[in-house]
C-alpha positions in Angstrom: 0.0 0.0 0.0 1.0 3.5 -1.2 2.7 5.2 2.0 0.5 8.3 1.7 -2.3 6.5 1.4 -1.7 4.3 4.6 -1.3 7.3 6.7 -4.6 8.8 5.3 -6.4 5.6 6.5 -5.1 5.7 9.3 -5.5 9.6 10.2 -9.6 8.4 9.6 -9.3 5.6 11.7 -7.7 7.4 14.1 -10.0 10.3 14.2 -13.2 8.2 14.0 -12.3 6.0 17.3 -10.4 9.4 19.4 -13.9 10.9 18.6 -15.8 8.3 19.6 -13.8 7.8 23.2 -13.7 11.2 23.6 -17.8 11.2 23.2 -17.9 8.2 25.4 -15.6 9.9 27.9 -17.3 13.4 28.3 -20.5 12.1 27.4 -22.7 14.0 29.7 -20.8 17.1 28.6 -21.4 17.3 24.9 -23.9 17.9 22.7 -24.4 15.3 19.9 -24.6 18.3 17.6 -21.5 19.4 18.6 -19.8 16.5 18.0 -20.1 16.8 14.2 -18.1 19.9 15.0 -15.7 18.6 17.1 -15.2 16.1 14.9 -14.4 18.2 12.0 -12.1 20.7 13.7 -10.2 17.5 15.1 -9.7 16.1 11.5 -8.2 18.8 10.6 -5.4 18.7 13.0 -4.9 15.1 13.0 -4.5 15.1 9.5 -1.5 17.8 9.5 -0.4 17.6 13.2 -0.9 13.9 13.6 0.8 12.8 10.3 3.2 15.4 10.7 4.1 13.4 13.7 3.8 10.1 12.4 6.3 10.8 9.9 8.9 12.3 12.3 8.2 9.2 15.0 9.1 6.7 11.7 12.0 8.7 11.3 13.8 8.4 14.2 12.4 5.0 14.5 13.7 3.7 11.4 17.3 4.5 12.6 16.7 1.7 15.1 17.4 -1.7 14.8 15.4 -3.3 17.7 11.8 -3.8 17.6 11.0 -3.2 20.8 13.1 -0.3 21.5 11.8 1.4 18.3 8.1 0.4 19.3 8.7 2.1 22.5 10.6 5.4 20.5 7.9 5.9 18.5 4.8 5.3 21.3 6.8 8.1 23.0 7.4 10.7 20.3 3.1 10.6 20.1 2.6 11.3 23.5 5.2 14.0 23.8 3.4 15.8 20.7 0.1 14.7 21.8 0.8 16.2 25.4 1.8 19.3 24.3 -2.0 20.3 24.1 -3.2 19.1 28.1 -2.6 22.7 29.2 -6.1 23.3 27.3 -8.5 21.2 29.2 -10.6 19.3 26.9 -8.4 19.8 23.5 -5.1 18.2 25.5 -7.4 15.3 27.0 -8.5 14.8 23.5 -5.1 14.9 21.4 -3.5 12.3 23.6 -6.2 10.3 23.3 -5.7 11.1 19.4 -2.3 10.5 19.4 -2.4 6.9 21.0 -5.5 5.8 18.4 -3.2 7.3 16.0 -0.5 5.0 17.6 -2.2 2.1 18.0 -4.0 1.6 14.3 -0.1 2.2 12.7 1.3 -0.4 14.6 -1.9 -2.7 13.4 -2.0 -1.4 10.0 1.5 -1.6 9.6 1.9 -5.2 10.3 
């Protein structure tokens, strides 16, 4: 599968199920019609931000021979650029929980 195209699946993936958790998470909170929007602002910055940091993650990650230890390289690089955002409440709780569905469904896809 075309790189490009593999991190586009996997920025929707992504997006679709830190939506979803969020939603499930702060249920009581917010307003289904909301959630369209939140949705749609948030797909916007995990297509450039969270991309942006998957490529930078398989970067440095490539440069390491052991699985594990790149596994681990990588997991952190999205939580230090996920985290960056928990200073702002809702948007930080929301990008680390972006950042590991982003995570998680590379590792699955990419195996």
């Amino acid at each position: 599968m075309n790189r490009v195209l593999r991190k586009l699946i996997i920025a929707t993936i992504s997006t679709v199920l830190a939506t979803l958790i969020t939603y499930l998470i702060f249920y009581k909170d917010i307003d289904k019609g909301v959630l369209v929007l939140v949705f749609i602002i948030f797909a916007l910055g995990i297509f450039t931000y969270g991309i942006g940091v998957s490529l930078l993650a398989n970067y440095f990650a490539k440069k390491i021979n052991q699985k594990a230890v790149k596994t681990l390289i990588k997991f952190l690089i999205y939580l230090i650029f996920g985290g960056i955002f928990t200073i702002f409440g809702f948007i930080g709780v929301y990008s680390l929980i972006a950042s590991f569905c982003f995570f998680i469904t590379e590792e699955i896809i990419s195996r």
